[in-house]
Structures are given as structure tokens and as C-alpha cells.
PQR file of N, CA, C, O and H, with PARSE charges and radii, in Angstrom:
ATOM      1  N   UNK A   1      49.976 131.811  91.542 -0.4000 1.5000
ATOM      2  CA  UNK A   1      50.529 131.172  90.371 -0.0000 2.0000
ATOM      3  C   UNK A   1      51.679 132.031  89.841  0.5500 1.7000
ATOM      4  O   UNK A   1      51.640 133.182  89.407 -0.5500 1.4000
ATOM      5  N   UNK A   2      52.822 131.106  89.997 -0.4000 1.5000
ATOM      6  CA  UNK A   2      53.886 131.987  88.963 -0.0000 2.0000
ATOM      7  C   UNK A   2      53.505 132.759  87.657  0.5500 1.7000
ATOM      8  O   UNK A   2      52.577 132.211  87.062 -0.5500 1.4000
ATOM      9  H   UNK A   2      52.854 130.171  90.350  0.4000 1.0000
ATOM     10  N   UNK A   3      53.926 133.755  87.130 -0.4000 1.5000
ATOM     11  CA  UNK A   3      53.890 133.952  85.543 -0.0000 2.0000
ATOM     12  C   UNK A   3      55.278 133.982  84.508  0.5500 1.7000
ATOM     13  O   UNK A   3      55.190 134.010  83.281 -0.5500 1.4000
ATOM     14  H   UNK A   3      54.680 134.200  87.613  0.4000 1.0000
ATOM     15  N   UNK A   4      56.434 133.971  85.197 -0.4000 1.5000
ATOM     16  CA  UNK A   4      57.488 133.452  84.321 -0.0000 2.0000
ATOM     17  C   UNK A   4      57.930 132.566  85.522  0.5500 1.7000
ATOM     18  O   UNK A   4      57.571 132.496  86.697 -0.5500 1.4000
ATOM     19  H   UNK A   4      56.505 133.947  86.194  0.4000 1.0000
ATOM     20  N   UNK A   5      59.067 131.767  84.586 -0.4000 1.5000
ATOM     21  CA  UNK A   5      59.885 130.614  84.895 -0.0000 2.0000
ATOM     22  C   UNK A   5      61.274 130.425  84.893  0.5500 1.7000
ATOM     23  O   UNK A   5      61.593 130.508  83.707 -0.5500 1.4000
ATOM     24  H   UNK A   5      59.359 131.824  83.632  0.4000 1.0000
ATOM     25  N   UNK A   6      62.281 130.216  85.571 -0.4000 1.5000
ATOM     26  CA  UNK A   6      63.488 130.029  85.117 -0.0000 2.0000
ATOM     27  C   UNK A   6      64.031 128.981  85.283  0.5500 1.7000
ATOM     28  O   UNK A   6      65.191 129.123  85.667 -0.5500 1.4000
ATOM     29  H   UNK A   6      62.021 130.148  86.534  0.4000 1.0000
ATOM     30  N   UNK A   7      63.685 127.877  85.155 -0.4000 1.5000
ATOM     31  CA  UNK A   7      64.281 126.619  85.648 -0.0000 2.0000
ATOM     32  C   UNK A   7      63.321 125.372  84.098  0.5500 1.7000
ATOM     33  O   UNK A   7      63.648 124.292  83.606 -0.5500 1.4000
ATOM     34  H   UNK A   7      62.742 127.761  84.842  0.4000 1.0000
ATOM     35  N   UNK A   8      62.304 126.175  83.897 -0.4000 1.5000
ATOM     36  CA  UNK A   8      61.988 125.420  82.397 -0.0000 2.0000
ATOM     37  C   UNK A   8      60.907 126.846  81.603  0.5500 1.7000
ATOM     38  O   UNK A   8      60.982 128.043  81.883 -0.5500 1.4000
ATOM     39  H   UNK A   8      62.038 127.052  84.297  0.4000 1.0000
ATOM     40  N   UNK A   9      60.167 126.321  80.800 -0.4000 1.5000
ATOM     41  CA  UNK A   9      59.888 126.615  79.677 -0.0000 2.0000
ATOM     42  C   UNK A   9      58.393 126.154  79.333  0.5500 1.7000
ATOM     43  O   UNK A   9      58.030 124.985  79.464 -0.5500 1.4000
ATOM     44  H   UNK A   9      60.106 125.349  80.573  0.4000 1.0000
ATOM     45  N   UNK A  10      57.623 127.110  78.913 -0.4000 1.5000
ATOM     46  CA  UNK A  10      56.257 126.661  78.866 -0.0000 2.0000
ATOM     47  C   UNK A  10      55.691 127.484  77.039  0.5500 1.7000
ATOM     48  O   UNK A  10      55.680 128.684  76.768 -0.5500 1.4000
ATOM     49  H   UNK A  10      57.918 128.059  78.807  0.4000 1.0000
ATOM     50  N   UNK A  11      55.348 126.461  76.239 -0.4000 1.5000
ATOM     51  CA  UNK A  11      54.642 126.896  75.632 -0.0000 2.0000
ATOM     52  C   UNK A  11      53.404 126.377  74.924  0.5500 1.7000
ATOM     53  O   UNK A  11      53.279 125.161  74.785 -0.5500 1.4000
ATOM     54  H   UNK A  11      55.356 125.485  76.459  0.4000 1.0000
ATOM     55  N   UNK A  12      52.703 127.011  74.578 -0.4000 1.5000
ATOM     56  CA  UNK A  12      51.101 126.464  74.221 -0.0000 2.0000
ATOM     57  C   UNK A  12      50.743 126.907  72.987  0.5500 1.7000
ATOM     58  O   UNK A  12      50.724 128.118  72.763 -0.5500 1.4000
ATOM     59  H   UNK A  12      52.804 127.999  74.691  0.4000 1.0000
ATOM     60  N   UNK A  13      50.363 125.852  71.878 -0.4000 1.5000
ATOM     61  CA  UNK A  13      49.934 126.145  70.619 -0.0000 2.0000
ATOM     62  C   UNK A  13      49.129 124.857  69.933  0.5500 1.7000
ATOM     63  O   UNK A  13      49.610 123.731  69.797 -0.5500 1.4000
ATOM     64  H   UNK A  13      50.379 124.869  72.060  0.4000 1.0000
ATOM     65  N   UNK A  14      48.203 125.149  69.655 -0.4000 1.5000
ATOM     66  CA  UNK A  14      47.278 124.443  68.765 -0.0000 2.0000
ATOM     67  C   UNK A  14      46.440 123.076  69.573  0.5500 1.7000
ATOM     68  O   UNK A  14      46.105 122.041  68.998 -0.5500 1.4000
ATOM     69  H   UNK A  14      47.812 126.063  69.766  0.4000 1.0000
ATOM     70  N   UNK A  15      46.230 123.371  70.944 -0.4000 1.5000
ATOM     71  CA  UNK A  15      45.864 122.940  72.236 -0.0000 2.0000
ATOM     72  C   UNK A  15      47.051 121.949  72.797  0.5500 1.7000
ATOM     73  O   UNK A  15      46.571 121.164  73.614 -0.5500 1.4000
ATOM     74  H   UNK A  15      46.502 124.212  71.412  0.4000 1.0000
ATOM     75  N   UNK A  16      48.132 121.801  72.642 -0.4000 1.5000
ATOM     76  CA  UNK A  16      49.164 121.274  73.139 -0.0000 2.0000
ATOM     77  C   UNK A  16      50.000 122.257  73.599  0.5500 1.7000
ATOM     78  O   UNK A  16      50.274 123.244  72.917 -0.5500 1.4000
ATOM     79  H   UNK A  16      48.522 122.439  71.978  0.4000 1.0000
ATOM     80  N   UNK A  17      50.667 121.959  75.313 -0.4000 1.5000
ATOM     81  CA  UNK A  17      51.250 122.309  76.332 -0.0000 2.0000
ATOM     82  C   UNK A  17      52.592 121.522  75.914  0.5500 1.7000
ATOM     83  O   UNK A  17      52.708 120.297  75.961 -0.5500 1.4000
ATOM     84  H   UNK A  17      50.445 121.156  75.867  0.4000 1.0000
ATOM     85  N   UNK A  18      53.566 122.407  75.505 -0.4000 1.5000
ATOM     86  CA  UNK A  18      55.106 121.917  76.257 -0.0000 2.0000
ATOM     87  C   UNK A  18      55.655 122.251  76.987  0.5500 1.7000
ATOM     88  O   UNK A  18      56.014 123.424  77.081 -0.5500 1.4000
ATOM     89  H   UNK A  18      53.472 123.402  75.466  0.4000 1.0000
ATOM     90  N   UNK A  19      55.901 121.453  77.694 -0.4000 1.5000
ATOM     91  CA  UNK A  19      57.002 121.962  79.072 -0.0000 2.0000
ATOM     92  C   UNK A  19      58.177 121.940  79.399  0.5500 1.7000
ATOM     93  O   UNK A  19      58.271 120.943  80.115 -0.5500 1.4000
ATOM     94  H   UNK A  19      55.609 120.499  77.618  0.4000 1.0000
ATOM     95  N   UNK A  20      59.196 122.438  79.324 -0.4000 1.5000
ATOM     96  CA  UNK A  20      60.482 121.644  79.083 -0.0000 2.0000
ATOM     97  C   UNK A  20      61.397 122.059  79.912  0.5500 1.7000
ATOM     98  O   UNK A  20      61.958 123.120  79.638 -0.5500 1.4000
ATOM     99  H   UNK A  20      59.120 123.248  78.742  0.4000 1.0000
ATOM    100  N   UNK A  21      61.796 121.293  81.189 -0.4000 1.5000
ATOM    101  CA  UNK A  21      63.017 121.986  82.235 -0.0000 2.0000
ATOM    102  C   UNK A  21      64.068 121.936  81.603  0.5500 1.7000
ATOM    103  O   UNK A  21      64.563 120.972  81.018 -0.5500 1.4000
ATOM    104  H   UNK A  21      61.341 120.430  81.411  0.4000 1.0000
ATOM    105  N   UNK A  22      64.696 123.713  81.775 -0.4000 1.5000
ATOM    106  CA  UNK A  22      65.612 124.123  81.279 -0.0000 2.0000
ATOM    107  C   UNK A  22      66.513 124.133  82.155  0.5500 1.7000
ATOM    108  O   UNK A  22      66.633 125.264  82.626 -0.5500 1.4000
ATOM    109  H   UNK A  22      64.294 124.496  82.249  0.4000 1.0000
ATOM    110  N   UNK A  23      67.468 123.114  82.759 -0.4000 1.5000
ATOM    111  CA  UNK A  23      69.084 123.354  83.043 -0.0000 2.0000
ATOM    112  C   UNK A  23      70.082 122.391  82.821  0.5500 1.7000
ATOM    113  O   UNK A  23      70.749 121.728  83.616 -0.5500 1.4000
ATOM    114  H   UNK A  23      67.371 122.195  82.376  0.4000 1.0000
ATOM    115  N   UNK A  24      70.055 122.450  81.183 -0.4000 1.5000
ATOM    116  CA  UNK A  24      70.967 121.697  80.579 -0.0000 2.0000
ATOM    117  C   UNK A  24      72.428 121.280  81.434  0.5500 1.7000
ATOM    118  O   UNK A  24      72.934 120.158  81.413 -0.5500 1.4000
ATOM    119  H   UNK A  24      69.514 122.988  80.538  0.4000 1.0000
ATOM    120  N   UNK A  25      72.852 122.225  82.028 -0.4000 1.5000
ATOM    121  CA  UNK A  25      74.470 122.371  82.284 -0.0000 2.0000
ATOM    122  C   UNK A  25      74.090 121.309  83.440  0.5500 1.7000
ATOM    123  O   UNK A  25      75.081 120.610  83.653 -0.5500 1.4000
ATOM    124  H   UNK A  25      72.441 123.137  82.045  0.4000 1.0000
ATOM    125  N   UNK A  26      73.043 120.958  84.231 -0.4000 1.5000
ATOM    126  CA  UNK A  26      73.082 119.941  85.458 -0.0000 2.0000
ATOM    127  C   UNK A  26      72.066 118.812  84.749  0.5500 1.7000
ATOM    128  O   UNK A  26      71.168 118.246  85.373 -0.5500 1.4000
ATOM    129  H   UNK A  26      72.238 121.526  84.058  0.4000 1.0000
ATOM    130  N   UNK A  27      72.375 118.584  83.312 -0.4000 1.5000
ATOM    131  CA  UNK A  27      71.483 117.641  82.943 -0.0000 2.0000
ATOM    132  C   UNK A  27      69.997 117.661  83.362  0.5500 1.7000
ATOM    133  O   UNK A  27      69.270 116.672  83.454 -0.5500 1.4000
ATOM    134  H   UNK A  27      73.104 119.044  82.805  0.4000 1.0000
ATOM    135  N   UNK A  28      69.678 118.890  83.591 -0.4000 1.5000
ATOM    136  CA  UNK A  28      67.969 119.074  84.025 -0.0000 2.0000
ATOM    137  C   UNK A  28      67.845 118.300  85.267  0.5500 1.7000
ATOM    138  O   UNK A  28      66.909 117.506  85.355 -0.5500 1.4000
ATOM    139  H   UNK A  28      70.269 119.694  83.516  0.4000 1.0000
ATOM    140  N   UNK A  29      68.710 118.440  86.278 -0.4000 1.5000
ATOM    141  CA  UNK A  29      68.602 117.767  87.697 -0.0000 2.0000
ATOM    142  C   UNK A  29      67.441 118.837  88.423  0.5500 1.7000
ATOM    143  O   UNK A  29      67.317 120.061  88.371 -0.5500 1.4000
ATOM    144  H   UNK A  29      69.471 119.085  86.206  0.4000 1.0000
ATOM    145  N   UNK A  30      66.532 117.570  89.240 -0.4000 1.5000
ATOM    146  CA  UNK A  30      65.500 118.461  89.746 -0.0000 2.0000
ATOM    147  C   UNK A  30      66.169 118.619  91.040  0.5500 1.7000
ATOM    148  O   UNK A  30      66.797 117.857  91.775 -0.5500 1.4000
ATOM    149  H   UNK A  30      66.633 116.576  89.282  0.4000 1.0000
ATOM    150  N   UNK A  31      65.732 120.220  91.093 -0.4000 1.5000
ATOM    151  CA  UNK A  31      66.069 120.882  92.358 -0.0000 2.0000
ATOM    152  C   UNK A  31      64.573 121.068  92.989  0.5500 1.7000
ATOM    153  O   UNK A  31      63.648 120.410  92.514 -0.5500 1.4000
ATOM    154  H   UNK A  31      65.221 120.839  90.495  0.4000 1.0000
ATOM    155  N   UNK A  32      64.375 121.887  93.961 -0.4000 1.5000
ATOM    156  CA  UNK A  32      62.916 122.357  94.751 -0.0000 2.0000
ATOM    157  C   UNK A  32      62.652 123.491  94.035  0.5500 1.7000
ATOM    158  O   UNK A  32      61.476 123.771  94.268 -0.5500 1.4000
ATOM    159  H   UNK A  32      65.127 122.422  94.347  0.4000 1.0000
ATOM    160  N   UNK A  33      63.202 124.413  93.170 -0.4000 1.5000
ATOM    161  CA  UNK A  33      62.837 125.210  92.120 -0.0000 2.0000
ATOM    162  C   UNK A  33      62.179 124.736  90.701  0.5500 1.7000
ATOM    163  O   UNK A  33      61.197 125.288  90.205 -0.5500 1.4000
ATOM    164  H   UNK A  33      64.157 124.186  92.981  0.4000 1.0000
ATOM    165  N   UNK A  34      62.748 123.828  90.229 -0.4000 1.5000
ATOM    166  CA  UNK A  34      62.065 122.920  89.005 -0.0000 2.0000
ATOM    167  C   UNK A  34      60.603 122.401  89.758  0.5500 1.7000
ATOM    168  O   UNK A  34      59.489 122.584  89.265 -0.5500 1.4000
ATOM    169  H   UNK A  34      63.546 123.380  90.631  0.4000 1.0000
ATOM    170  N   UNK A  35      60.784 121.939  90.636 -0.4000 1.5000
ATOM    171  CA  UNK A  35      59.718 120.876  91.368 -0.0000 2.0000
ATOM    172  C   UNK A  35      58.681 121.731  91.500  0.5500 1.7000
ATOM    173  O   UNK A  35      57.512 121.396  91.307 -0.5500 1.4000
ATOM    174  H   UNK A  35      61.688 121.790  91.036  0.4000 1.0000
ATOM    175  N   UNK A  36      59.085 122.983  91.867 -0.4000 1.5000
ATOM    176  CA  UNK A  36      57.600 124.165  92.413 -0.0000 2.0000
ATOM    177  C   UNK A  36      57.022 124.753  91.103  0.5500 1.7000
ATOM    178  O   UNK A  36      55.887 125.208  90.968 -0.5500 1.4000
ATOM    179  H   UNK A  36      60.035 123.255  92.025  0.4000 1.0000
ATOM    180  N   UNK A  37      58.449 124.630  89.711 -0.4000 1.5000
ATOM    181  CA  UNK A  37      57.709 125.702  88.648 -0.0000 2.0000
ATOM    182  C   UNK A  37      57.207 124.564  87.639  0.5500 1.7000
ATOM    183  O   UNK A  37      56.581 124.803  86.606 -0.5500 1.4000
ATOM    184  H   UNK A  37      59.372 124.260  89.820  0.4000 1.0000
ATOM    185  N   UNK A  38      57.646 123.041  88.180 -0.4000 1.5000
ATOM    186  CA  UNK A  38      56.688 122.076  87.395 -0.0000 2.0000
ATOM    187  C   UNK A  38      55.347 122.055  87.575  0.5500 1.7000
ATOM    188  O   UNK A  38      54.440 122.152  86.748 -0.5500 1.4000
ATOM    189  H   UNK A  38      58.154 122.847  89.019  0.4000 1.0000
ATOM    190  N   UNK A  39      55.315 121.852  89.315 -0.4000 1.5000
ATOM    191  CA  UNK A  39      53.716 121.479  89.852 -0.0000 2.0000
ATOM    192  C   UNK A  39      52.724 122.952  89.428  0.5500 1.7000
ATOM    193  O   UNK A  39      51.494 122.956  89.480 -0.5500 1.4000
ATOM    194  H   UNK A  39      56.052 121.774  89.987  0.4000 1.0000
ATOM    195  N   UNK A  40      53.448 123.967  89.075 -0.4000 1.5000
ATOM    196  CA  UNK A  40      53.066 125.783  88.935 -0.0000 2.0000
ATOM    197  C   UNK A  40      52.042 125.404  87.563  0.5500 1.7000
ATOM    198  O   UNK A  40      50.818 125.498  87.462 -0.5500 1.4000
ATOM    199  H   UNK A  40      54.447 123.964  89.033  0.4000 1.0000
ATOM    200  N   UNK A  41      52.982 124.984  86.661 -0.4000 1.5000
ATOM    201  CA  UNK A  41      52.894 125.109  85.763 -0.0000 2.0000
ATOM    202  C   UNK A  41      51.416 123.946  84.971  0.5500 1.7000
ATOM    203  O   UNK A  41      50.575 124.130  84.091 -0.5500 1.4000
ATOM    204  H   UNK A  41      53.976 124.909  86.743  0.4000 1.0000
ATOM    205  N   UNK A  42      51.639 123.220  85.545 -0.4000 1.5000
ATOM    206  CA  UNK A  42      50.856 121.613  85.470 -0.0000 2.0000
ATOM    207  C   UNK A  42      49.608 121.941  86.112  0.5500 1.7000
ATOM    208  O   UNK A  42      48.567 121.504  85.622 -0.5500 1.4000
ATOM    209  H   UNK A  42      52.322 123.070  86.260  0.4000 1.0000
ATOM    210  N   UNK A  43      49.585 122.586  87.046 -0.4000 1.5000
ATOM    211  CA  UNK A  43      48.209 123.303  87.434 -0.0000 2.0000
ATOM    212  C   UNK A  43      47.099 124.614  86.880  0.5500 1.7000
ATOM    213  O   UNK A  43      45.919 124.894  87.088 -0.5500 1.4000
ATOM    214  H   UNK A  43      50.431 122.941  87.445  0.4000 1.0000
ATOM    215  N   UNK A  44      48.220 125.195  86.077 -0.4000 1.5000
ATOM    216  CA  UNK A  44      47.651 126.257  84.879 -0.0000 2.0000
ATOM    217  C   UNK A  44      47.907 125.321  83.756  0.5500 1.7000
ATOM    218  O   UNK A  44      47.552 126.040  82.821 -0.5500 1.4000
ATOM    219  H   UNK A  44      49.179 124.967  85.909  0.4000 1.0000
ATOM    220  N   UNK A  45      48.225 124.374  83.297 -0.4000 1.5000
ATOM    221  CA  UNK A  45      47.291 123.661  82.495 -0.0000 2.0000
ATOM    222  C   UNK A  45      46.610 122.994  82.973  0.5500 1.7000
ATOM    223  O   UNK A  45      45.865 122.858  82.002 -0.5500 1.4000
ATOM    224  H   UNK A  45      48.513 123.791  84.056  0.4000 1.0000
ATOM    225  N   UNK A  46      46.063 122.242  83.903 -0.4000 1.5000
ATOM    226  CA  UNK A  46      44.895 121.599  84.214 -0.0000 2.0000
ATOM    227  C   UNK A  46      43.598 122.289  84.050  0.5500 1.7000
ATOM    228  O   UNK A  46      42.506 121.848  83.691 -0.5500 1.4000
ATOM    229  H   UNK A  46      46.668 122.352  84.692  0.4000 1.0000
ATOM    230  N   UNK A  47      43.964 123.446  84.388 -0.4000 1.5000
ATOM    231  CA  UNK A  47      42.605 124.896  84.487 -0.0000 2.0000
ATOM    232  C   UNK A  47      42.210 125.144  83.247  0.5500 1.7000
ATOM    233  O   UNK A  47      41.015 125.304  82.997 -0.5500 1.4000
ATOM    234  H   UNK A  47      44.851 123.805  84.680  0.4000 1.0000
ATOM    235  N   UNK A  48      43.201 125.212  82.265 -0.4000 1.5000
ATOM    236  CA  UNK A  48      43.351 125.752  81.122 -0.0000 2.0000
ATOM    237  C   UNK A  48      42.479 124.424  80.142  0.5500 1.7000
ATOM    238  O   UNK A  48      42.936 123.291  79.996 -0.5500 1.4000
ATOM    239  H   UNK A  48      44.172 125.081  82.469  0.4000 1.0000
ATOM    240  N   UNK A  49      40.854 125.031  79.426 -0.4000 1.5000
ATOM    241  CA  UNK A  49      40.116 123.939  78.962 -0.0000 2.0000
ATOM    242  C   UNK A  49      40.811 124.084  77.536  0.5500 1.7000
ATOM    243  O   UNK A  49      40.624 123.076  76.853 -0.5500 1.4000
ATOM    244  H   UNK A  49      40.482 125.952  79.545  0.4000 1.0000
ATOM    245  N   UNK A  50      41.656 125.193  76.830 -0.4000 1.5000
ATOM    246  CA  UNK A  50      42.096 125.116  75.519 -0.0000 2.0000
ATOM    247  C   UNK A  50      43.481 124.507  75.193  0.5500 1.7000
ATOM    248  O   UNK A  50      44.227 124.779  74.253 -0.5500 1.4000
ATOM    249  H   UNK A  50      41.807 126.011  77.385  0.4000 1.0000
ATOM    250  N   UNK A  51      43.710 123.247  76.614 -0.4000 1.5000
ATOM    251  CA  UNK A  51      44.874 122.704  76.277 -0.0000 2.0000
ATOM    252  C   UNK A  51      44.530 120.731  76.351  0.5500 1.7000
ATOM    253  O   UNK A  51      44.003 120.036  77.220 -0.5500 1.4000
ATOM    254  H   UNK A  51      43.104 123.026  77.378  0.4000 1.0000
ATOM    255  N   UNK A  52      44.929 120.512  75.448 -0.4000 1.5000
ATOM    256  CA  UNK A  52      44.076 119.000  75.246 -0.0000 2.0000
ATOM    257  C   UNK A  52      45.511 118.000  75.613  0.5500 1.7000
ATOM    258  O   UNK A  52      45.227 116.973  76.230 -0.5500 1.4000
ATOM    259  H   UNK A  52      45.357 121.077  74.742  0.4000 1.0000
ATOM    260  N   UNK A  53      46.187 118.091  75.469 -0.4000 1.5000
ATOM    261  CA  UNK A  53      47.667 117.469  75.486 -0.0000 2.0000
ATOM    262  C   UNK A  53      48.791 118.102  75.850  0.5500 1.7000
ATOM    263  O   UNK A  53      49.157 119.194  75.417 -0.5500 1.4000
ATOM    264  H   UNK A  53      46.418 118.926  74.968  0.4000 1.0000
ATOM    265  N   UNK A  54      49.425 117.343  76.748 -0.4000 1.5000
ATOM    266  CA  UNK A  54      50.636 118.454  77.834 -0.0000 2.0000
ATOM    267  C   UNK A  54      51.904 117.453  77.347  0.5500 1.7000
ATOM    268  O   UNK A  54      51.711 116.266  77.085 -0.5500 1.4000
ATOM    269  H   UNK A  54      49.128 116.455  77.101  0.4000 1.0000
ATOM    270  N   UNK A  55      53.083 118.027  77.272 -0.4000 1.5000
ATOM    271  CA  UNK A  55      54.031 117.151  76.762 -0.0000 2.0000
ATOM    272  C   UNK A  55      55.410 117.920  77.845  0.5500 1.7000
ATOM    273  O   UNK A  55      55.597 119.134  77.762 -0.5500 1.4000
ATOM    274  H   UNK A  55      53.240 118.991  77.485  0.4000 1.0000
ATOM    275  N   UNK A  56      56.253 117.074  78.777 -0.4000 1.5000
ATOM    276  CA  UNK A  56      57.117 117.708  79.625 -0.0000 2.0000
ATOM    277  C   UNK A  56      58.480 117.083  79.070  0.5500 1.7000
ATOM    278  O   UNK A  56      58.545 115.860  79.197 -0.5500 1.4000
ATOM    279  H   UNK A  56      56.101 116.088  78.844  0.4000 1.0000
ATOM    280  N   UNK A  57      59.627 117.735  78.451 -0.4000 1.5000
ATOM    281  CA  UNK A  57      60.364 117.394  78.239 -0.0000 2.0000
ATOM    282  C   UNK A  57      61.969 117.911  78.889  0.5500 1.7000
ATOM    283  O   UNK A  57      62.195 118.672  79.830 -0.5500 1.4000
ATOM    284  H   UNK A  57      59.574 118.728  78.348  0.4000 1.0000
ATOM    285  N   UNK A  58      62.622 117.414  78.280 -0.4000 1.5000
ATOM    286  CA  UNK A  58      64.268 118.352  78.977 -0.0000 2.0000
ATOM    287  C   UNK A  58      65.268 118.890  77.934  0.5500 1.7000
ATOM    288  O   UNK A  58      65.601 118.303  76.904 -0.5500 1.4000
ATOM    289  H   UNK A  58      62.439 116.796  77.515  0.4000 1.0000
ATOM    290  N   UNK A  59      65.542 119.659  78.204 -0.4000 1.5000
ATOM    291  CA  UNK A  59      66.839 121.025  77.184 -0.0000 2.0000
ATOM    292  C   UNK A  59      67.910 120.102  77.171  0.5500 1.7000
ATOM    293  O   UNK A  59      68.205 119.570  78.242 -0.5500 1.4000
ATOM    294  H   UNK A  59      65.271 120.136  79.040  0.4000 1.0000
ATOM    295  N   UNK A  60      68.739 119.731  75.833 -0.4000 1.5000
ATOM    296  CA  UNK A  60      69.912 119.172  76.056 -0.0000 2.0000
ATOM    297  C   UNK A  60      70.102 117.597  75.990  0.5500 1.7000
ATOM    298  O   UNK A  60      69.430 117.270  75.012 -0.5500 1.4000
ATOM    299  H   UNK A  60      68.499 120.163  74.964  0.4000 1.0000
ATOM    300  N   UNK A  61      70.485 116.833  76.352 -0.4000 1.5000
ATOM    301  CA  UNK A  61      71.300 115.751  75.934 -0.0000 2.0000
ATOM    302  C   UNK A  61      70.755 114.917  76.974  0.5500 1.7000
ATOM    303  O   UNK A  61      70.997 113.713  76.893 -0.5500 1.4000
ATOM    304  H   UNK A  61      71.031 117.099  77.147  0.4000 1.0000
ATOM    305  N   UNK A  62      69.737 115.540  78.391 -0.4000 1.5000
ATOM    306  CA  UNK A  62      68.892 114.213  78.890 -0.0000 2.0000
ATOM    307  C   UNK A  62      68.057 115.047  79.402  0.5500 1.7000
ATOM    308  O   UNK A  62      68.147 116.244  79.677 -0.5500 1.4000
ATOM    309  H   UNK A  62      69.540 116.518  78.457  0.4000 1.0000
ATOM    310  N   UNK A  63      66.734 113.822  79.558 -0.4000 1.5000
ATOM    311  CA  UNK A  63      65.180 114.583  79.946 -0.0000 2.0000
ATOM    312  C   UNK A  63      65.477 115.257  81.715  0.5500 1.7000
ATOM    313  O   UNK A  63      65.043 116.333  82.127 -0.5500 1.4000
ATOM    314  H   UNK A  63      66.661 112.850  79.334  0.4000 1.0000
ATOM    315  N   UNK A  64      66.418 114.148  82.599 -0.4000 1.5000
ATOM    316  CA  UNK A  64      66.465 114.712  83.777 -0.0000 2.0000
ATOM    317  C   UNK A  64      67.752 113.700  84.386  0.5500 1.7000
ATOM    318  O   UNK A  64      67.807 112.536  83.990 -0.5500 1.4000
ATOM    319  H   UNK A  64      66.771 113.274  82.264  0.4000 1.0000
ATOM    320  N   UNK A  65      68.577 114.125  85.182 -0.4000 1.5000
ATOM    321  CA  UNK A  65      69.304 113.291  85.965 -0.0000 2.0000
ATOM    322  C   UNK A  65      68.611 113.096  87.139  0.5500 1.7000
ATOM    323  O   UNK A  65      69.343 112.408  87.851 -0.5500 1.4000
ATOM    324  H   UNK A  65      68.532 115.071  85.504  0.4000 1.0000
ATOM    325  N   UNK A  66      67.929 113.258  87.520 -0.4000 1.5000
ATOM    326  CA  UNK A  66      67.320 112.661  88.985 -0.0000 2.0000
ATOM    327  C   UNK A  66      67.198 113.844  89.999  0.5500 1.7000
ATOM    328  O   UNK A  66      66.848 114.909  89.492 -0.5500 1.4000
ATOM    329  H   UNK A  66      67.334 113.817  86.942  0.4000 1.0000
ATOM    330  N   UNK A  67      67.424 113.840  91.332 -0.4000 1.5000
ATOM    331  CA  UNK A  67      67.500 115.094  92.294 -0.0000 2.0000
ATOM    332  C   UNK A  67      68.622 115.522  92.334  0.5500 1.7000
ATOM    333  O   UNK A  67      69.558 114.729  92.224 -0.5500 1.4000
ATOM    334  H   UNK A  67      67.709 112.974  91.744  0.4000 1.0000
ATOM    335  N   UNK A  68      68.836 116.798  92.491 -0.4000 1.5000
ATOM    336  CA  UNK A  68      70.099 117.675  92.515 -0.0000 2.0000
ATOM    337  C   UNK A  68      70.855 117.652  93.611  0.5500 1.7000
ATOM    338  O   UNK A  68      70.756 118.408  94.578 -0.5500 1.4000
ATOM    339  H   UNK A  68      68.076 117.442  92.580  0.4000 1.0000
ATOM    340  N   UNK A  69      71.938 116.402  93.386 -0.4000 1.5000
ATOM    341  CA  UNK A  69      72.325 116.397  94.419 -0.0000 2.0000
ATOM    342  C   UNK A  69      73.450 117.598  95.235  0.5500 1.7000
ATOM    343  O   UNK A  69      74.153 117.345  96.213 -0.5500 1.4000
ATOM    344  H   UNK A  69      72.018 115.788  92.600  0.4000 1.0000
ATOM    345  N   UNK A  70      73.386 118.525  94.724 -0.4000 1.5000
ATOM    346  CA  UNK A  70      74.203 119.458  94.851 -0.0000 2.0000
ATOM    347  C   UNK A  70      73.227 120.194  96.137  0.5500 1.7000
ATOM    348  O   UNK A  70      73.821 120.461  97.181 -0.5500 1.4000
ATOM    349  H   UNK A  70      72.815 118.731  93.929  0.4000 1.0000
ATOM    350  N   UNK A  71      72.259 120.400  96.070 -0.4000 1.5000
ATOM    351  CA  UNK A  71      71.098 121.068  96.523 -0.0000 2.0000
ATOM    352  C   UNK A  71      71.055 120.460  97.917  0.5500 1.7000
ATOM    353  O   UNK A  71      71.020 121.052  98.996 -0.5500 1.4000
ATOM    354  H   UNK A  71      71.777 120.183  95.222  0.4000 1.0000
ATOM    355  N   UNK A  72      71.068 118.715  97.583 -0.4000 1.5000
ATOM    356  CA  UNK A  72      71.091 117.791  99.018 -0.0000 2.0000
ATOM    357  C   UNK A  72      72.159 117.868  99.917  0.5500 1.7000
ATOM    358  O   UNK A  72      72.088 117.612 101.119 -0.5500 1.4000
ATOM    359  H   UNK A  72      71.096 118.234  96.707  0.4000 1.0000
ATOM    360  N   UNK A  73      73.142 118.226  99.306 -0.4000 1.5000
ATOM    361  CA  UNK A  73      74.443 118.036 100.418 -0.0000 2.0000
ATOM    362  C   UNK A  73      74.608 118.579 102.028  0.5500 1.7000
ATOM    363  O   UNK A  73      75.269 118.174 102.984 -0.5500 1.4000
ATOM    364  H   UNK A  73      73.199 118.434  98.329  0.4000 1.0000
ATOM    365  N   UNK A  74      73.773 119.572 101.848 -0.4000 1.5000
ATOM    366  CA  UNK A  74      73.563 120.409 103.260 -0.0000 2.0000
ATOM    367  C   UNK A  74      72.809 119.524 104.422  0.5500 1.7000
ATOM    368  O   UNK A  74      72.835 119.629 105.648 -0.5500 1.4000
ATOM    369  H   UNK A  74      73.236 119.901 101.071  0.4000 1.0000
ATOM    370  N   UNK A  75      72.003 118.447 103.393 -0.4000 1.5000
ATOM    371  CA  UNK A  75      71.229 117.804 104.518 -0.0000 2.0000
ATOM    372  C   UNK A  75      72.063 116.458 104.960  0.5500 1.7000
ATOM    373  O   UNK A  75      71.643 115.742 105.869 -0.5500 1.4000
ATOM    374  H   UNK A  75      71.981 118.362 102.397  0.4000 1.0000
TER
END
């Protein structure tokens, strides 16, 4: 299990989980880094019995543009 993140943001208070992918500047486009520190993250709250409500949001001006297509071009 990861323990920090750089692609979003995790915090926990009063049994609610927020999650929030942080890369505003690509409109929070998921790359295979977001994707691994989402599923990371979503699995230490599942474990976690002092979290009752998980809330995943996005930094900035949209929740997500879709896949990064910057990331795809190679393929």
C-alpha cells in the first residue's frame, strides 16, 4: 500500500474519506498513476471500519477529462 500520493489527495475526518485527484493543469486527466493511487487508496478505505462515507472528487475547474491522452500517444 502506498503511504503518500502525488497525483490526488486523501483526507479523513469525522468518518468521511475525501479523495480528490490532484492535476488541475490536465484537468485531472487519468493517467496509470491516478488509476494505481485511486484503486491504492479506495482499498485503505475499504479496510478502514472508521470510515462510513468516501467522497472522490477533482482540484480545479473539472472532476476529470477522461484518459490522458498524452500518456496514450506512444501506443
Amino acid at each position: 500500500m502506498m503511504s503518500t500520493y502525488d497525483t490526488i489527495t486523501f483526507e479523513h475526518s469525522n468518518r468521511i474519506a475525501l479523495v480528490t485527484i490532484n492535476r488541475p493543469d490536465s484537468l485531472n486527466a487519468l493517467n496509470q498513476q491516478v488509476m494505481a493511487e485511486v484503486a491504492d487508496v479506495f482499498a485503505r478505505i475499504d479496510r478502514d471500519k472508521d470510515i462510513a462515507v468516501s467522497v472522490l472528487t477533482g482540484e480545479g475547474r473539472a472532476f476529470a477529462a477522461g484518459a490522458d491522452i498524452k500518456e496514450m500517444q506512444p501506443q
